[in-house]
C-alpha positions as a Markdown table, in Angstrom:
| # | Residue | x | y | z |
|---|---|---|---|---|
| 1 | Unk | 0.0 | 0.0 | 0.0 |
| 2 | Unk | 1.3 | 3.6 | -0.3 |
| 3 | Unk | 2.4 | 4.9 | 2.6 |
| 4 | Unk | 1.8 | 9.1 | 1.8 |
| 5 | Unk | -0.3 | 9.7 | -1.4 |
| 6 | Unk | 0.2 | 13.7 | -1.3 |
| 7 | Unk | -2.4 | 15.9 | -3.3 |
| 8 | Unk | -0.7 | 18.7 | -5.1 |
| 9 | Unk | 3.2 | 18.9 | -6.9 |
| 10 | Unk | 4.1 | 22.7 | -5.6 |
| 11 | Unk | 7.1 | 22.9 | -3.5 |
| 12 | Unk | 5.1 | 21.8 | -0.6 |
| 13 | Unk | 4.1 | 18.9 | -1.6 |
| 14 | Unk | 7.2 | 17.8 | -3.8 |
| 15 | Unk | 9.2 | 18.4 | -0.8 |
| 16 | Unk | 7.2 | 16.3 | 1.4 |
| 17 | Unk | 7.6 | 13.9 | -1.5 |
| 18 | Unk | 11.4 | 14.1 | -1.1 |
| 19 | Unk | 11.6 | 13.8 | 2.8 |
| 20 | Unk | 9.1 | 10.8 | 2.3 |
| 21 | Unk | 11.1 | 9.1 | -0.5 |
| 22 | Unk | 14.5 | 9.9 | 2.1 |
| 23 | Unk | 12.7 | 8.1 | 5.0 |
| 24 | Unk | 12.0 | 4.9 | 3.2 |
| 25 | Unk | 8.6 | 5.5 | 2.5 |
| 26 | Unk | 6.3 | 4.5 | -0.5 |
| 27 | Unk | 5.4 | 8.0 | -1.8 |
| 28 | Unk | 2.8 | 8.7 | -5.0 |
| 29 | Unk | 1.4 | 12.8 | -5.9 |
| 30 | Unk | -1.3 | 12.9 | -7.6 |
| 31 | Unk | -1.1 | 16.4 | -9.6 |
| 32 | Unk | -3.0 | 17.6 | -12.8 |
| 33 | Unk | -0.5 | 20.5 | -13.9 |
| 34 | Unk | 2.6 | 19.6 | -15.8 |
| 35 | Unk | 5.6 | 20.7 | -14.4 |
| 36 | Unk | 7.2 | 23.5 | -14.0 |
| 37 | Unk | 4.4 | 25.0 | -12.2 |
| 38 | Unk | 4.0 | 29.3 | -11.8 |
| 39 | Unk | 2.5 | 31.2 | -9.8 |
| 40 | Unk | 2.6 | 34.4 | -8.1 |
| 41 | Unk | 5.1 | 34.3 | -5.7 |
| 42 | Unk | 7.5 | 36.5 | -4.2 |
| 43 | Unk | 10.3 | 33.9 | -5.3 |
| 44 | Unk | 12.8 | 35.0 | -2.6 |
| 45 | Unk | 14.5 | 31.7 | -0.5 |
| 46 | Unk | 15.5 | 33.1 | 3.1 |
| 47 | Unk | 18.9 | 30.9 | 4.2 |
| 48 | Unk | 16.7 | 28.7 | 6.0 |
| 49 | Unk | 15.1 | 27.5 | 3.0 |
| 50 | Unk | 18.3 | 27.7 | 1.2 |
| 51 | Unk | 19.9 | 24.8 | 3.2 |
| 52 | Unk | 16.8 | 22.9 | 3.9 |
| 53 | Unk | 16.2 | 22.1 | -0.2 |
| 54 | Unk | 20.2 | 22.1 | 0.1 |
| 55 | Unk | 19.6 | 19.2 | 2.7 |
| 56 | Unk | 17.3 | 17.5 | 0.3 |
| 57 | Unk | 19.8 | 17.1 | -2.3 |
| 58 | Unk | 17.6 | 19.8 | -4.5 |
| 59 | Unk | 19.9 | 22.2 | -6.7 |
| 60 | Unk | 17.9 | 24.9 | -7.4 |
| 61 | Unk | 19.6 | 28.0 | -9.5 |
| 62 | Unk | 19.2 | 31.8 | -8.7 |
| 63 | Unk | 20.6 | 34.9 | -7.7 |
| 64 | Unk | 21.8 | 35.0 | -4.0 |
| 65 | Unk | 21.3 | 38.2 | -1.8 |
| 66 | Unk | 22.6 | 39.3 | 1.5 |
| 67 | Unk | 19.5 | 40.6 | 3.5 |
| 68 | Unk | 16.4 | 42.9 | 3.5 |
| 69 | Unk | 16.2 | 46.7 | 2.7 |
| 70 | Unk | 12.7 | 48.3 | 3.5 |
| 71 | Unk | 12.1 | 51.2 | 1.6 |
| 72 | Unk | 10.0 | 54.1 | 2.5 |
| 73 | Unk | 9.0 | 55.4 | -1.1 |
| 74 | Unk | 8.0 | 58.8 | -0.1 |
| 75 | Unk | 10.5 | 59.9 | 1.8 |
| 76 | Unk | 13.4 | 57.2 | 0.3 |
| 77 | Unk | 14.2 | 56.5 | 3.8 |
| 78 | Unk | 15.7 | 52.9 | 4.2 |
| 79 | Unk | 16.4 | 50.6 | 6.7 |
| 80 | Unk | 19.2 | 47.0 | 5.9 |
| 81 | Unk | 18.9 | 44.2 | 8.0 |
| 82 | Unk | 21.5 | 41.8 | 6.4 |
| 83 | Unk | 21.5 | 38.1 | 6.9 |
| 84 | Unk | 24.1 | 36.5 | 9.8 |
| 85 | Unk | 23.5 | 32.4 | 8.3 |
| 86 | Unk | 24.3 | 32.8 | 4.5 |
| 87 | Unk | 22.6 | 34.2 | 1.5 |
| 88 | Unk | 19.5 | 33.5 | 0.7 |
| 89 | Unk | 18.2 | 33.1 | -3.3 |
| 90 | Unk | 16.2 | 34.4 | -5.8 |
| 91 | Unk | 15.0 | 31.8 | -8.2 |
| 92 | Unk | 12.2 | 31.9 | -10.1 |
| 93 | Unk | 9.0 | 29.3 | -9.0 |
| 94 | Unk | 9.2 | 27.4 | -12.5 |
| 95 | Unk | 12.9 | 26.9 | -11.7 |
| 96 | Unk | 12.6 | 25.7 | -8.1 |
| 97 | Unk | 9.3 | 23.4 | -9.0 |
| 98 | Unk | 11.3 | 21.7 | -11.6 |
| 99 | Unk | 14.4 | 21.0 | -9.8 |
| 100 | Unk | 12.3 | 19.4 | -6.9 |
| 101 | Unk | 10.1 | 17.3 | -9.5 |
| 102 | Unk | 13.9 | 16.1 | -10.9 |
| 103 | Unk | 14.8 | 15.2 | -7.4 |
| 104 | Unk | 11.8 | 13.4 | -6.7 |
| 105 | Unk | 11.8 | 11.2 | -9.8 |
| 106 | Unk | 15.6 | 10.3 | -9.0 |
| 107 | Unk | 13.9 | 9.1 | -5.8 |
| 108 | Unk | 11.2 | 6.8 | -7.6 |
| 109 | Unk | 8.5 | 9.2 | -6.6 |
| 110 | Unk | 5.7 | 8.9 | -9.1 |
| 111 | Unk | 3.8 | 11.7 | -10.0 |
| 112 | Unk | 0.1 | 10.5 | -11.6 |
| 113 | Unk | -1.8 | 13.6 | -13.6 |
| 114 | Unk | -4.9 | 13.1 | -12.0 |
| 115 | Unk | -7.1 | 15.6 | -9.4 |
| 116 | Unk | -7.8 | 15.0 | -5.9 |
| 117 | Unk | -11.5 | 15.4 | -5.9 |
| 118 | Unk | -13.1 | 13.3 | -3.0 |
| 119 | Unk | -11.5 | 11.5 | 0.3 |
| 120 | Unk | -13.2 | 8.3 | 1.5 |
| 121 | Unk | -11.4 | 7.4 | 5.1 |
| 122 | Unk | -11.6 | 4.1 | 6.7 |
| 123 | Unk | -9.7 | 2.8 | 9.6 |
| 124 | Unk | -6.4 | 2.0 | 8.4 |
| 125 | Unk | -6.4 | 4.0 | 5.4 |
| 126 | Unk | -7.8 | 6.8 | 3.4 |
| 127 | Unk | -8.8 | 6.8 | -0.9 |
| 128 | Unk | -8.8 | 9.5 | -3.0 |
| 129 | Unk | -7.8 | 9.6 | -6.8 |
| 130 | Unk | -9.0 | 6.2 | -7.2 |
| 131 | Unk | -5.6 | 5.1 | -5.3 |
| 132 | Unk | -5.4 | 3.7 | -1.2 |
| 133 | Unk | -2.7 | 5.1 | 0.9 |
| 134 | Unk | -2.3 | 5.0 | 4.7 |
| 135 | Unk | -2.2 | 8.7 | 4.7 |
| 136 | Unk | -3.6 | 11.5 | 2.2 |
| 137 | Unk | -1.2 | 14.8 | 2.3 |
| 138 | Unk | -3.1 | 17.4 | 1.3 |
| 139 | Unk | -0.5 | 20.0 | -0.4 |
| 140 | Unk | -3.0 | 21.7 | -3.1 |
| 141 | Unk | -2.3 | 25.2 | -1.9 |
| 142 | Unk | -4.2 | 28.4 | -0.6 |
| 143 | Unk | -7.6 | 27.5 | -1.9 |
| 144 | Unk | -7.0 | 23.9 | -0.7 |
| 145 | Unk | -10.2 | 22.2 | -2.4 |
| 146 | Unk | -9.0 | 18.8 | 0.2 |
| 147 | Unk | -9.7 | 21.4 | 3.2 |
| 148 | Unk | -12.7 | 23.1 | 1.5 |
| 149 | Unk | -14.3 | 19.5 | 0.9 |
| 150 | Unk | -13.6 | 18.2 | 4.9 |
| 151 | Unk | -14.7 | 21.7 | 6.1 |
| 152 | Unk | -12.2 | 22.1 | 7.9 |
| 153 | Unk | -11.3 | 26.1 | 6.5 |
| 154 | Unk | -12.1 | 28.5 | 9.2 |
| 155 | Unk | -13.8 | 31.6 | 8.4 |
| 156 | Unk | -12.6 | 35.1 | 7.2 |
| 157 | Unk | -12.1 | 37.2 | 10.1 |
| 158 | Unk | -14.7 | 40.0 | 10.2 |
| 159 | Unk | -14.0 | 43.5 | 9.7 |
| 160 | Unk | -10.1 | 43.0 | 8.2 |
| 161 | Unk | -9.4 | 43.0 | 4.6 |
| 162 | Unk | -8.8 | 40.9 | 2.6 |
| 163 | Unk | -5.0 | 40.9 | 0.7 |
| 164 | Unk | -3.9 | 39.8 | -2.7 |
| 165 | Unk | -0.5 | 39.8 | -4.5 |
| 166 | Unk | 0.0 | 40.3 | -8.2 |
| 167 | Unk | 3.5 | 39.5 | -9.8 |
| 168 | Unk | 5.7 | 40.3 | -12.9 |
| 169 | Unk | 9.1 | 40.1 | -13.9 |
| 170 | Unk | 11.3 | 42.6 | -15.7 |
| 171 | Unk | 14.4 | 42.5 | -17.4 |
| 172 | Unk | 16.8 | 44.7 | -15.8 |
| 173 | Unk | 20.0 | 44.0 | -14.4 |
| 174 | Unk | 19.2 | 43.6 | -10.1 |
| 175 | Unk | 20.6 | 47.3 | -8.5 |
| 176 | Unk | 21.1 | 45.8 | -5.4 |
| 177 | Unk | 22.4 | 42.5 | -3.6 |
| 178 | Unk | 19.2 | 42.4 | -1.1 |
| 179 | Unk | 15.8 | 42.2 | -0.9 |
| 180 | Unk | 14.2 | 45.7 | -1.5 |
| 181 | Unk | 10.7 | 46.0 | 0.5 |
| 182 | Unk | 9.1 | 49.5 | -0.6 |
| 183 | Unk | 6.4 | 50.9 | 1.2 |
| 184 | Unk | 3.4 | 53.1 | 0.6 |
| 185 | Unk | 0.4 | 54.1 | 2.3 |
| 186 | Unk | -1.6 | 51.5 | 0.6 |
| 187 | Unk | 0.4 | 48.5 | -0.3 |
| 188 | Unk | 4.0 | 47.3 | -0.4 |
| 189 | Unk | 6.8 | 46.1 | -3.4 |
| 190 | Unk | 8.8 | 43.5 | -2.4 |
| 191 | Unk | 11.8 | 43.4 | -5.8 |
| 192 | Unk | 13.8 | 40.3 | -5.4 |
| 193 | Unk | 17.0 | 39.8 | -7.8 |
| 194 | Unk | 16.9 | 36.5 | -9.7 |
| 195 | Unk | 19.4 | 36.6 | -12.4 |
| 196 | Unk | 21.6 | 39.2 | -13.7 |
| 197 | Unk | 19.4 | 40.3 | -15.9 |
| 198 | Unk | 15.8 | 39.4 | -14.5 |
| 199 | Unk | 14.4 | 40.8 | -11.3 |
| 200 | Unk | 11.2 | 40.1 | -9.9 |
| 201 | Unk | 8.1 | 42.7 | -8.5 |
| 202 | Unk | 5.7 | 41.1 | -6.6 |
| 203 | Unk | 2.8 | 43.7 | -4.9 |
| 204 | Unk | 0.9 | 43.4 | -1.9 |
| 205 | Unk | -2.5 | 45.2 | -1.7 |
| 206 | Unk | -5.6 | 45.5 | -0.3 |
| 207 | Unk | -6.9 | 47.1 | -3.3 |
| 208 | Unk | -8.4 | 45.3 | -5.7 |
| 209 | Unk | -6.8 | 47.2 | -8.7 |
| 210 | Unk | -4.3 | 46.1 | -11.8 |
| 211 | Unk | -0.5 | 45.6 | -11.6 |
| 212 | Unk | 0.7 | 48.8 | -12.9 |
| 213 | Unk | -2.2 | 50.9 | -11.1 |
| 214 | Unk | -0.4 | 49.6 | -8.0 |
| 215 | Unk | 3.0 | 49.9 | -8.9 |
| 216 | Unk | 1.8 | 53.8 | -9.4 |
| 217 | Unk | 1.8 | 54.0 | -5.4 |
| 218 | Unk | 5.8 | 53.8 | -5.7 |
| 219 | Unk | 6.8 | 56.5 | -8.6 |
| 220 | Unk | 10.7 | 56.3 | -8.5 |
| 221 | Unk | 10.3 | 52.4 | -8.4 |
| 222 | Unk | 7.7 | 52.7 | -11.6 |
| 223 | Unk | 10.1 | 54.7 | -13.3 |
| 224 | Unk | 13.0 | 52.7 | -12.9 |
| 225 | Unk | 10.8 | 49.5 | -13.9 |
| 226 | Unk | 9.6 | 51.8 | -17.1 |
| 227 | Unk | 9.5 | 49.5 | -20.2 |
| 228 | Unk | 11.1 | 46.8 | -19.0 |
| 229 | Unk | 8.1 | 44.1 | -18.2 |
| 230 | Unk | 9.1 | 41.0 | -20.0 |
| 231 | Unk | 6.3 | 38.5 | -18.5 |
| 232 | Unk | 2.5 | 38.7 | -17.8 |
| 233 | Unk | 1.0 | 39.8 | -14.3 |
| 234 | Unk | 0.1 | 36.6 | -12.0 |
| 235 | Unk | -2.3 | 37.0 | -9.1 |
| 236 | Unk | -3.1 | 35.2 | -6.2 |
| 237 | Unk | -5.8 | 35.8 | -3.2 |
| 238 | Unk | -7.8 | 36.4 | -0.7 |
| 239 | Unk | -4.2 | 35.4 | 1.0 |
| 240 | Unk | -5.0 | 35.0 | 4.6 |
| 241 | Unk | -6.3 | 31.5 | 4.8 |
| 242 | Unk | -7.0 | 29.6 | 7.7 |
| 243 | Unk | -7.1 | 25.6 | 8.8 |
| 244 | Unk | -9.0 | 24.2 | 11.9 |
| 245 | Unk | -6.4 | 21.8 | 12.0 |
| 246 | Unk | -3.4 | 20.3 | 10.5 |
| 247 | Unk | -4.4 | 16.6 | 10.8 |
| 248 | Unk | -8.0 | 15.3 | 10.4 |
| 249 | Unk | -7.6 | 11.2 | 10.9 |
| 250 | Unk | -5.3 | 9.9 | 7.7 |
| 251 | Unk | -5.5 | 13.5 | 6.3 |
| 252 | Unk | -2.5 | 16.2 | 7.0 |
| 253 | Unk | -1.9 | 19.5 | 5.2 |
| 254 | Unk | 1.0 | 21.3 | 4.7 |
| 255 | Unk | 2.3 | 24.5 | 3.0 |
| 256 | Unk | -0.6 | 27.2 | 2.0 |
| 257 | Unk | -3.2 | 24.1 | 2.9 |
| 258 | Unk | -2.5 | 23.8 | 6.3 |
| 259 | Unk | -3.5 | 27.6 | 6.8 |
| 260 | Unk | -1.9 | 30.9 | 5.9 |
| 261 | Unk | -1.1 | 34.6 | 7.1 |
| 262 | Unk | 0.2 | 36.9 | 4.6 |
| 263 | Unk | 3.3 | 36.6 | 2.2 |
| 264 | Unk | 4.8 | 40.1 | 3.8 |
| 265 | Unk | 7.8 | 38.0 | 5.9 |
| 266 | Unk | 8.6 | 35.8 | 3.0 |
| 267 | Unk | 8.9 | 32.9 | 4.8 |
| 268 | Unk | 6.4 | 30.7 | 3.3 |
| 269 | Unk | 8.8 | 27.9 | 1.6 |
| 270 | Unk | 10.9 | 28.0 | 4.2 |
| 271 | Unk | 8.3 | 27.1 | 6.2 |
| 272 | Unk | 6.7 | 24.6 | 3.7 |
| 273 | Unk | 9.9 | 22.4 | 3.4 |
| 274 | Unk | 10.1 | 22.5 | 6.9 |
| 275 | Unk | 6.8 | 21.2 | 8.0 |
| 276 | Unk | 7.0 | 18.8 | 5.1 |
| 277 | Unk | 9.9 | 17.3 | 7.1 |
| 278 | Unk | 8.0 | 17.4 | 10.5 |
| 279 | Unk | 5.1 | 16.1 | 9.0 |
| 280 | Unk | 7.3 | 13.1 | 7.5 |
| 281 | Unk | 8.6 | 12.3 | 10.7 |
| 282 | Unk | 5.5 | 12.3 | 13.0 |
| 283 | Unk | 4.0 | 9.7 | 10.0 |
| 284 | Unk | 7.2 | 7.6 | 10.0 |
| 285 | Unk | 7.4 | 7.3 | 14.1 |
| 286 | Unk | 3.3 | 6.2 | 13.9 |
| 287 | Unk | 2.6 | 9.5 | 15.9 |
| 288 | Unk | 0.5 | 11.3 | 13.0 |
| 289 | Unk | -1.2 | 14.1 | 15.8 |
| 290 | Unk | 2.1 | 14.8 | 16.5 |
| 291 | Unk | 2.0 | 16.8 | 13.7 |
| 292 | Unk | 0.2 | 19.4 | 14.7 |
| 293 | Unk | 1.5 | 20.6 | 17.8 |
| 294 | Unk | 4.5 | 20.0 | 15.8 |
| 295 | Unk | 3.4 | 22.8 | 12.7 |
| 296 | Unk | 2.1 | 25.4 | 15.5 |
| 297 | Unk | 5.7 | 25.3 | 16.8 |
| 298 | Unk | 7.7 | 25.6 | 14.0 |
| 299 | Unk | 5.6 | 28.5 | 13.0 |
| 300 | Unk | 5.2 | 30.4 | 15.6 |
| 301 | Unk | 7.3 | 33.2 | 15.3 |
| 302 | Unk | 6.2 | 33.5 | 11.5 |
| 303 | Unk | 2.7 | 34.0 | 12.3 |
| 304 | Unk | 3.7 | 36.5 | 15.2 |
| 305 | Unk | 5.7 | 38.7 | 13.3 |
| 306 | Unk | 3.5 | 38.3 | 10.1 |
| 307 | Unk | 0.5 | 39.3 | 12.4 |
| 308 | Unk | 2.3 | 42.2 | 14.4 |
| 309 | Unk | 3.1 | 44.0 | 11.2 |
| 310 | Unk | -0.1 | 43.2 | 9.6 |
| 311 | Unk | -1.5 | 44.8 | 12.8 |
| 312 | Unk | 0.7 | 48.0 | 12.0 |
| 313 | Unk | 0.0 | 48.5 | 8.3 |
| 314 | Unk | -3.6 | 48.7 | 9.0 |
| 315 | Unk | -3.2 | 51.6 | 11.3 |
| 316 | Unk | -2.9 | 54.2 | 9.7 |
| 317 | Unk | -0.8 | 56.2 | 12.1 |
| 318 | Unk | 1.6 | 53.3 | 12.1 |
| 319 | Unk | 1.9 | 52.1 | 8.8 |
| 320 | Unk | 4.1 | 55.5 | 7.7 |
| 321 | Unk | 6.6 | 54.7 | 11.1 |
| 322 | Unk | 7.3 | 51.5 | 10.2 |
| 323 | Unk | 10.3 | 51.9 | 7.9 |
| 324 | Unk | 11.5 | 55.2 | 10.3 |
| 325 | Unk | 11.2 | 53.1 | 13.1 |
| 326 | Unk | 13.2 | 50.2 | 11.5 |
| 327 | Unk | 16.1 | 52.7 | 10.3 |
| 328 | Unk | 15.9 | 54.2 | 13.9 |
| 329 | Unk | 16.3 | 50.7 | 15.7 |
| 330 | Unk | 19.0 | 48.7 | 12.8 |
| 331 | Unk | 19.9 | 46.0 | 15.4 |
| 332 | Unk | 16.0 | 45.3 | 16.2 |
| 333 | Unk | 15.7 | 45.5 | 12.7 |
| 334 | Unk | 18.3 | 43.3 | 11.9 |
| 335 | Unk | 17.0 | 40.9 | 14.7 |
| 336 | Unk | 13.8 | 40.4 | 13.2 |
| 337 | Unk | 15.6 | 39.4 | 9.8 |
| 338 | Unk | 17.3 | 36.9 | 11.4 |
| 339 | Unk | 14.6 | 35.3 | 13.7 |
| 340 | Unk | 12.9 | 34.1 | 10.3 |
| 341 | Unk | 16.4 | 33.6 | 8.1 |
């Protein structure tokens, strides 16, 4: 019998794929994209993430960078809080999905194109796909149709709104070796270097609005950006999505499925690969509701700094401090980098 059948070949659950496959395990995904897979993304690796695909024998090629600047685009105030573990890496989604597909199929994990519609569990095992495994991974990302069909997504919180992110890429050579994070009363740019000639713009809004209406909120980054977009806009959202659980009998989620806050930390992958590992291991030692006690850990100073500035950008006496207040406090700053590199 299959041991993980995981629904969904993103990162997520390609890595979990991986860390299965490592442990000895009989591993199938069940996904009906072909690779490479795209979507919007911010496609910046902190150092964590950087060693842990490292650590899964995954050779995934990019631009490195040193740290984070945040950007105040009225003012051009800026705050650097550079990295103490390593570089981390910009690399664009189609190239990271593809080099974790390759790894996985070195491993023997096969990858059926088929959709993960409805999940029948019994005692000892759970169907889906037409295939029996002892345990379903459900890795099919923010709109997770596996957690939609259990009902196990919790509600949208009342009175906050909702966020989106829209994406493009433009071919001009990177200006800087970090992470730039501009800021504006109504949204921020996060511009992460992945080749020498490629950098990538990825927006964060509450507005509802097209790319380059956005991208009008930050005029000296609009005009540097002038001409140069060299792929369509991608768009992903509502972002915040939330999970009831991580583990409902034989079914676990991980990555985007097992609940998310808001892409403004950049730590989602890193935090994917690593709960894909935690999630292997609590299978593997026969303690699957070890899992989640296991995920709240792991991210728990994510979701506190994700919700702390979340809770200051909708203030809006706050929001406009938030880039003088890092460039007034670097090593708190700097700190904060590092609790999530």
């Amino acid at each position: 019998m299959i041991d993980l059948l995981i629904a969904g070949g993103g990162p997520a659950g390609l890595a979990t794929a991986i860390h299965g496959a490592l442990a000895g395990l009989e591993v199938v995904v069940v996904e009906p994209r072909p690779t490479p897979i795209d979507k919007a993304c911010g496609e910046g690796l902190m150092p964590g993430a950087v060693r842990r695909f490292e650590a899964l024998g995954v050779s995934v090629a990019g631009q490195p960078f040193r740290g984070i600047r945040y950007v105040d685009d009225a003012s051009g105030l800026q705050a650097e809080g550079l990295f103490r573990s390593g570089p981390g890496l910009g690399t664009r989604r189609t190239d990271l999905q593809a080099a974790l597909a390759e790894r996985a199929a070195r491993l023997g994990v096969r990858v059926l194109p088929q959709r993960v519609d409805q999940v029948r569990q019994g005692v000892n095992h759970v169907t889906a796909a037409g295939l029996t495994a002892r345990y379903l991974v459900a890795a099919d990302g923010l709109h997770s149709p596996v957690r939609r069909g259990l009902g196990l997504s919790a509600p949208a919180t009342p009175r906050r709104p909702a966020r989106y992110g829209l994406r493009r890429h433009y071919a001009v050579e990177p200006w800087s070796d970090l992470v730039e994070v501009h800021w504006s009363a109504r949204c921020e740019a996060y511009v992460t270097p992945l080749a020498p000639d490629r950098i990538g713009v990825a927006v964060l809004t509450t507005d509802q609005a097209p790319f380059d209406e956005q991208l009008a909120h930050f005029p000296r980054l609009a005009a540097r950006l002038a001409g140069f977009a060299d792929t369509p806009v991608r768009g992903a959202g509502p972002l915040r999505q939330g999970a009831r659980v991580r583990v409902s009998g034989r079914v676990l989620f991980v990555g985007d499925a097992a609940g998310y806050v808001d892409a403004l930390t950049g730590e989602g992958l890193a935090l994917a690969v690593t709960a894909a590992g935690e999630l292997v291991r609590c299978v593997r030692a026969g303690r699957p509701q070890a899992y989640e006690q296991a995920w709240r850990d792991l991210s728990r100073s994510y979701r506190a700094l994700t919700e702390s500035l979340l809770w200051a950008r909708r203030r809006p006496r706050l929001a406009p401090r938030i880039v003088p207040l890092a460039a007034r406090l670097p090593r708190v700053f700097t700190g904060a980098v590092n609790l999530l590199a």
